[in-house]
C-alpha atoms as one frame of an Amber mdcrd trajectory, in Angstrom:
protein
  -0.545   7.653  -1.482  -3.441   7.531  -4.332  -2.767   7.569  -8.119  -5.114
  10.335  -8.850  -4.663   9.700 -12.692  -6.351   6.113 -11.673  -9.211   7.753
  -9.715  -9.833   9.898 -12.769  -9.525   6.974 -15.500 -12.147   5.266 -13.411
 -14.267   7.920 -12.615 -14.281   8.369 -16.309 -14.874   4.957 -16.965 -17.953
   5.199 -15.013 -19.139   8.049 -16.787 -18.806   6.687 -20.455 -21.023   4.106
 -19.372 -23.877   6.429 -19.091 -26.186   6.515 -21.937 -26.570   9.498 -24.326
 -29.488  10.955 -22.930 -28.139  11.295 -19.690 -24.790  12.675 -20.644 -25.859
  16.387 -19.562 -25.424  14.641 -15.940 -21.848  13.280 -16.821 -19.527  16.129
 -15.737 -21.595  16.133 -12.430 -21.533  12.309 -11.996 -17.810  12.214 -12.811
 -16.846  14.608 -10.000 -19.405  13.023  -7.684 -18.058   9.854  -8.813 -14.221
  11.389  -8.343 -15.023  12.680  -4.722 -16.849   9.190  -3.428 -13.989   7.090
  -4.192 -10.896   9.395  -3.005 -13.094   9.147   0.054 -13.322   5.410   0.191
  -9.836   4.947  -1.270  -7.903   7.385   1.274 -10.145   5.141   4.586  -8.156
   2.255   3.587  -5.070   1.631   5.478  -2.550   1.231   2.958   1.086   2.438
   1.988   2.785   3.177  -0.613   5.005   1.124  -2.876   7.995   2.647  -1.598
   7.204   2.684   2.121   6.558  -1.112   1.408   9.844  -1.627  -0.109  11.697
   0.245   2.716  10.051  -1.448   5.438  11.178  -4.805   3.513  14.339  -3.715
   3.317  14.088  -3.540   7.151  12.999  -6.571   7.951  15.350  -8.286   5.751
  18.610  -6.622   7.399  16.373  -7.444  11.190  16.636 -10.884  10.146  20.227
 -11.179   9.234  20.617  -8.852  12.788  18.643 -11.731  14.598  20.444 -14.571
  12.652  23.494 -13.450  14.018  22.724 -12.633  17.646  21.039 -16.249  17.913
  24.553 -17.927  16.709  26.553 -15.898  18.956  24.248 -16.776  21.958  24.855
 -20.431  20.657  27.941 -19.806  21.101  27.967 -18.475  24.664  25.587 -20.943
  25.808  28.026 -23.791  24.115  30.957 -21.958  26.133  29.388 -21.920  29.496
  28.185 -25.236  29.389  31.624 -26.701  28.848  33.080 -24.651  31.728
């Protein structure tokens, strides 16, 4: 679902950007940091890239599907109105 390699570049992102003299907290912050956004990140109703891609795939062969049925019920309508 989640990139974990993302989660980790930007947990470590977050921890760079702590100065020196705080940097005995960073291994702790990171995992806090790590933990907090898998969290938020996996509450989010999303999909992933290929579940979008299938489902497009769907709806573009639905829409051919309807396409079709509404031209042959054109067709049927056209036929019983000229009988």
């Amino acid at each position: 679902m989640l990139n974990a390699k993302k989660i980790e570049e930007i947990a470590k992102q977050v921890t760079e950007s702590i100065p020196p003299g705080l940097k005995s907290m960073a291994n702790e912050l990171e995992d806090k940091a790590k933990t907090v956004l898998q969290s938020k990140l996996s509450q989010l109703d999303v999909v992933t890239r290929e579940e979008f891609d299938v489902q497009t795939q769907v709806l573009i062969k639905t829409r051919v599907k309807i396409a079709e049925l509404e031209a042959k019920l054109a067709a049927l309508e056209e036929k019983i109105a000229a009988s």
